[in-house]
N, C-alpha and C positions, 0 to 999 in steps of 0.2 A: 544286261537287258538284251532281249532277242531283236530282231533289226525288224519283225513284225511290230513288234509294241511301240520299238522306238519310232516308226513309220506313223503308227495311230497317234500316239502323242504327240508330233509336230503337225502333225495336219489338225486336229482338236486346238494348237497353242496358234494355229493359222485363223482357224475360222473363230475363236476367241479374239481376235485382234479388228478381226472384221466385221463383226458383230458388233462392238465396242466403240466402233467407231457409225455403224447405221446407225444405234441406238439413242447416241448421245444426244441428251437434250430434249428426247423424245418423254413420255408419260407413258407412265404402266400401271393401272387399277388392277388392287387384287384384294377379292373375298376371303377372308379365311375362313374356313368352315368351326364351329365353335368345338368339333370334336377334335380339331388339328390344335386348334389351341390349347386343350389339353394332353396333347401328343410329345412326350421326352424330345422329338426333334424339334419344336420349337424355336428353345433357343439358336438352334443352327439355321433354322429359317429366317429368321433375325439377322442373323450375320452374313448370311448372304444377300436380303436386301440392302442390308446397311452396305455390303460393298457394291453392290447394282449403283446406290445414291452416290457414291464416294466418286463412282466413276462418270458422274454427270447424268445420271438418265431419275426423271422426276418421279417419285414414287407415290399410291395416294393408295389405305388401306382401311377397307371394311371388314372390320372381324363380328365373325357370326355369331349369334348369341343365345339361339334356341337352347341349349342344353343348357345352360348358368339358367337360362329365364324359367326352364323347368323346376332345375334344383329349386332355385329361389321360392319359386312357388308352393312347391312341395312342402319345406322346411318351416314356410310360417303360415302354410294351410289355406292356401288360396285357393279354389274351384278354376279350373283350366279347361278348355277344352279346344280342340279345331274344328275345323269344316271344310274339308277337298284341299287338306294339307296348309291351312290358313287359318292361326291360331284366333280367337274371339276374346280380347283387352277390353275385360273389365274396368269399368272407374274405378274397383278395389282393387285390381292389379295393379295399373297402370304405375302406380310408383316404384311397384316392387319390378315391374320390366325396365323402367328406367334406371332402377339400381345396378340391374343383371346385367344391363347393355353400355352403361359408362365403365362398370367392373372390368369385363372384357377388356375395353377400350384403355383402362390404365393399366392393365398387365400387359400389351404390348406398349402402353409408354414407358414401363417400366425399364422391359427388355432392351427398348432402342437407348436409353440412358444410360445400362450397362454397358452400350457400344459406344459410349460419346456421341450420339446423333440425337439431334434434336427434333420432338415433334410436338403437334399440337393438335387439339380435340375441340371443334367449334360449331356450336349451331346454326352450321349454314343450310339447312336442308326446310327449306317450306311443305307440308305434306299435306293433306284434308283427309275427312273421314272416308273411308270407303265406304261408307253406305251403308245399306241394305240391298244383299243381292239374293234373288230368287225365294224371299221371304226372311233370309238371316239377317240378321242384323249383327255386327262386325261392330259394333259401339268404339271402343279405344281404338283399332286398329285403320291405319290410313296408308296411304298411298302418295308417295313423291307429288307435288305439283311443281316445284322447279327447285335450284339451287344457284347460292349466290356466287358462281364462277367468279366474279372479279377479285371476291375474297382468296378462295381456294388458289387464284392463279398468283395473289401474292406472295402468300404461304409458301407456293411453289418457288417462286424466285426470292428467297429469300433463306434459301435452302432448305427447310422444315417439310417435316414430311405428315400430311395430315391424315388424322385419324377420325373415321366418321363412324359414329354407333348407329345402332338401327332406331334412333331417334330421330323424328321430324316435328315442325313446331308450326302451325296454325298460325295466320296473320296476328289473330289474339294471345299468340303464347300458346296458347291449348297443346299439349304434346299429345303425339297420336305414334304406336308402334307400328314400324315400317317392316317391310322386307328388306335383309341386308341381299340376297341374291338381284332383287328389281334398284336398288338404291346403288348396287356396283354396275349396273349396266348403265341406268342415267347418267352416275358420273363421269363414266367412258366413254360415251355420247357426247355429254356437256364438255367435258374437257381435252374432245377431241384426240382421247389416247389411243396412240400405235397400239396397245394392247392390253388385254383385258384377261384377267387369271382368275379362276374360280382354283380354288384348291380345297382340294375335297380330300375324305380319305378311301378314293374309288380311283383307281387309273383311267380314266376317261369308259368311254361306250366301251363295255361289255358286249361281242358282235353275237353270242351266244342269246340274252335276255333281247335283243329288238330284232324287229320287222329292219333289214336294212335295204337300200336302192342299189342297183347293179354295180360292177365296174366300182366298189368299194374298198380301200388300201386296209386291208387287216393286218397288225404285225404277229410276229411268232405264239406272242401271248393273249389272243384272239382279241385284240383290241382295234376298236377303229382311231387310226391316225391321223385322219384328215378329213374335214368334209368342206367342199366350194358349198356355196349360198343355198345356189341352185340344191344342190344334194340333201343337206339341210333341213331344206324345204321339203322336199321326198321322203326325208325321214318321219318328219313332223306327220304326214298325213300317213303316211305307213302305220304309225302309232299313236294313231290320235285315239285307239281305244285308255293308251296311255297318259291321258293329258295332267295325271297328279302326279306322276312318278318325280321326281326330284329332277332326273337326268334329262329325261324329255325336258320339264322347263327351263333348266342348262341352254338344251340348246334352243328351246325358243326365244330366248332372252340374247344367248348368242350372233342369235339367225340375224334375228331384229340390231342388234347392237353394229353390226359388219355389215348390214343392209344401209344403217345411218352414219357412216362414216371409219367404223373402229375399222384396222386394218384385221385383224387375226385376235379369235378368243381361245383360250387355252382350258381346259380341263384335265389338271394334275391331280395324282396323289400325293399329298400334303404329307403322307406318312414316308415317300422315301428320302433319304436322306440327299439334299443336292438339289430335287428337283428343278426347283424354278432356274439352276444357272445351266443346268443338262436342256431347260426347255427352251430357255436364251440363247446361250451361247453353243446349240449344236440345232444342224438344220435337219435334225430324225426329231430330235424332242422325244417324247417320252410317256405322253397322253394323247387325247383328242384337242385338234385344233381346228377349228373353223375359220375358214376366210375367202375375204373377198377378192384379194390380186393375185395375180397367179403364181403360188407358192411353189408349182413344179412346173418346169419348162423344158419341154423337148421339142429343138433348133440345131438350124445345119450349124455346123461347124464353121469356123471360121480360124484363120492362119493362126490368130493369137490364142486361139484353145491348144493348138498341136502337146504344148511340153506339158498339159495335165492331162490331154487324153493320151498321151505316152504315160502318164505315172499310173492311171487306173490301168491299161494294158500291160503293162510290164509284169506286174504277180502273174500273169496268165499266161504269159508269155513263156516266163522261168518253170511254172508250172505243164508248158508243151501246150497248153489248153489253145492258146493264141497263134498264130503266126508272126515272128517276129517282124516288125514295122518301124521304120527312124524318121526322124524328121524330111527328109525330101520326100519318101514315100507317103507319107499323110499330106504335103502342099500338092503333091501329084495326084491325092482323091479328094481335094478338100470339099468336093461338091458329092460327093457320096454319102460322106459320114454325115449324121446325126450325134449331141452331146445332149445329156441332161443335167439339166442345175437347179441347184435350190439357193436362193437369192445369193445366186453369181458365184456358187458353190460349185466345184464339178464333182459329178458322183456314176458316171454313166456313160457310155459310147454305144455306138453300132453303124453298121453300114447297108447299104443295101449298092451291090452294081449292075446294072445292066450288061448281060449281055451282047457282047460288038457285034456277033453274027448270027443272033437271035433276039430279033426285038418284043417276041412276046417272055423272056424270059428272064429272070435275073437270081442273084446271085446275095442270098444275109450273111454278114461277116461279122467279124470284130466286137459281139455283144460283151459288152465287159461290165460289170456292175463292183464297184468299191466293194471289198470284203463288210467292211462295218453296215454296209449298206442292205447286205442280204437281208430274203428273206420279206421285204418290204411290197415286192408284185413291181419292182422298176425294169428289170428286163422285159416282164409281160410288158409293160407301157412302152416300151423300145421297139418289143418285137411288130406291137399293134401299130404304133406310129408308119415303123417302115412298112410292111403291110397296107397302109393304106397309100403310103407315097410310091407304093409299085402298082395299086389299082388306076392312080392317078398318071401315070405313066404307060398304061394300057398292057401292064405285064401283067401275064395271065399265070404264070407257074415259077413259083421260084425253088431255089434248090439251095443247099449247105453243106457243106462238109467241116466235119465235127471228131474230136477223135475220143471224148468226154465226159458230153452231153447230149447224147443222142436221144434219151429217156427224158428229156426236159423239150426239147422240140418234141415228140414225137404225140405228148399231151395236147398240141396244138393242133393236131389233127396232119402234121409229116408224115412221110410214111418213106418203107427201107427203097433203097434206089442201088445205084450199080453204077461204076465210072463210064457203061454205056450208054448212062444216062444225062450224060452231061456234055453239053455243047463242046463241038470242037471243037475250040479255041481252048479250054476247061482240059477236055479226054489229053492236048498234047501237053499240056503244063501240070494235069495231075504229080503229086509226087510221091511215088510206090512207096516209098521209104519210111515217110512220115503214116500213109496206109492209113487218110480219113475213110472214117463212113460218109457213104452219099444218102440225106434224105431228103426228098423232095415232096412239093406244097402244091395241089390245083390252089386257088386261089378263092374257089367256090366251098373247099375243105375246109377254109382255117376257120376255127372254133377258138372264142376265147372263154379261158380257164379260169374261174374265179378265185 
């Protein structure tokens, strides 16, 4: 094994340990969508819940059931229809929903049986009719009005992992078909859980199909990876021509779910294999995630970050990209550097120095982004941070020397310079040898690059 891979795997088998340890004890709701439960990775999704449960973190699952409630329909000729993507439960249905929707629900009992893990299917969910809205009439179908959390939380401590159908039940009994998308956000709410997984078989926002808000983290395969509350919200009304699409009510349900308590909501694809433990146990994930605390954080440095911003610097180093730097020389800039982490993860450095005998002028160094990391727009978030921490210190031009990446600043609106362009302090310590390029930044120039 090459000492690249073997690098990635210990750092993956790191933040697996650390992961494992925030989570524990915590609560995860997760939607399956009813086409993933027909998906050959199934059973592997199964196994990696069941080891999520094994390792202490409480598990509570809404499997989807539109497509069983179709078939069912279909097969013994039942009249279906929707309205602005909100199916209309007939009282001749309504049985044959209720069959479609416990179905479901015992094929993933089935599954966790085959794992030795035990679960349970229980009518805790009170719903009422939805109504009549805008002249429709919705007859069978209803809507959450609460759930009996003290049940579900025993369930919970008692190790069992409970399964709820898109069944809800009227004070009188009366069963009304629910939304399992609205029915997994309540219980995420209600039961106070760290996290909330819709698993679909879409890898989150598609940045191609919507309206998105500025300053949005796209990864390689045009997907949006992250949206705060705030963003969210931006999106919402960007696309509010889109208020039936599936994805839009994702994240409105999302928005709303993280606005009332949930830490972070995930939207995966259910169809790759691993997902839910790559969305867990690694701080990139793998779909779209909404949240409310601050999932990425870029902060000065501090002495006890030195030996991991020495590990992210060092390929770059080896590479010539860097200047090589050891532990005295980082406690000797520690108020320069900037680190960036994802919950206490490190994945990121850079510097910005001032100039000693040029106070409107300074000096970006040491950007180093984790190789696994590329590609995410975390440099851009480095570069803009320090950028701003040099406006805040009244420097008006700053300057780089690069011997690599000069076409990666230069998009920011750099432009080519000359070692007569650099403070003398800079001109007598240039080093010919090494033979950077000089490009330098008015301050009024920098443009950020979406």
């Amino acid at each position: 094994m090459d000492s690249d891979k073997l690098k990635e795997q210990v750092e993956l088998i790191r933040q697996v340990f650390e992961y494992v340890q925030l989570f524990k004890g915590k609560t995860i709701v997760l939607k399956i969508d009813g086409s993933v439960m027909d998906h050959p990775f199934l059973p592997m999704l199964v196994k990696d819940l069941v080891l999520l449960h094994r390792q202490g973190i409480q598990i509570v699952l809404v499997p989807g059931a539109k497509e069983r409630i179709n078939d069912v329909l279909t097969r013994y000729n039942i009249p279906w229809k929707t309205v602005k993507g909100t199916r209309i439960s007939t009282p001749e249905a309504i049985p044959f929903i209720k069959m479609a929707a416990f179905d479901v629900s015992n094929r993933l009992m089935t599954q966790l049986a085959e794992n030795n893990t035990s679960a349970i299917i229980g009518n805790w969910v009170r719903a009422r009719s939805l109504g009549v809205l805008k002249g429709v009439d919705y007859q069978e179908t209803g809507t959450v009005e609460n759930i009996n959390v003290g049940l579900v939380r025993k369930a919970l401590e008692d190790g069992l992992i409970p399964i709820f159908p898109n069944i809800g039940w009227s004070a009188t009994g009366k069963p009304y078909n629910i939304s399992s998308n609205e029915l997994a956000y309540i219980l995420a709410r209600s039961l106070k859980a760290e996290k909330l997984f819709y698993i679909f078989p879409h890898q989150g926002v598609n940045a191609v199909e919507y309206t998105l808000p500025e300053r949005i983290s796209i990864s390689s395969e045009g997907v949006v990876t992250h949206l705060s509350v705030d963003q969210a919200d931006s999106f919402l009304e960007l696309n509010a021509g889109k208020a039936q699409d599936e994805m839009v009510e994702l994240i409105r349900l999302g928005c709303k779910a993280c606005a009332e308590g949930v830490a972070r909501v995930h939207i995966v694809n259910g169809k790759i294999e691993g997902v839910i433990l790559k969305e867990i146990f690694s701080s990139r994930g793998c779909g779209t995630m909404i949240y409310t605390n601050e999932h990425e954080n870029i902060r000065p440095m501090h002495l006890a970050d030195i030996p991991e911003v020495l590990r992210i610097m060092n390929p770059f180093v080896e590479e010539e990209i860097l200047l090589p730097r050891n532990e005295e020389d980082l406690a000797a800039q520690v108020d320069e550097f900037v680190v960036y982490e994802v919950d206490s993860i490190f994945h990121a450095c850079g510097a910005l120095f001032p100039a000693p005998d040029a106070s409107d002028r300074g000096e970006i160094a040491a950007i180093a982004v984790d190789h696994t990391y590329t590609g995410l727009g975390i440099g851009k978030r480095i570069l803009s941070f320090l950028v701003d921490r040099a406006r805040s210190l009244n420097i008006k031009n700053l300057y780089v020397l690069t011997t690599r990446t000069a076409d990666w600043f230069l998009q920011f609106g750099f432009i080519e310079g000359g070692i007569q362009d650099l403070p003398a302090n800079k001109r007598k310590d240039y080093n010919r040898l090494r033979n950077s390029r000089v490009l330098l930044l008015d301050l009024e120039d920098f443009r950020s690059v979406p």
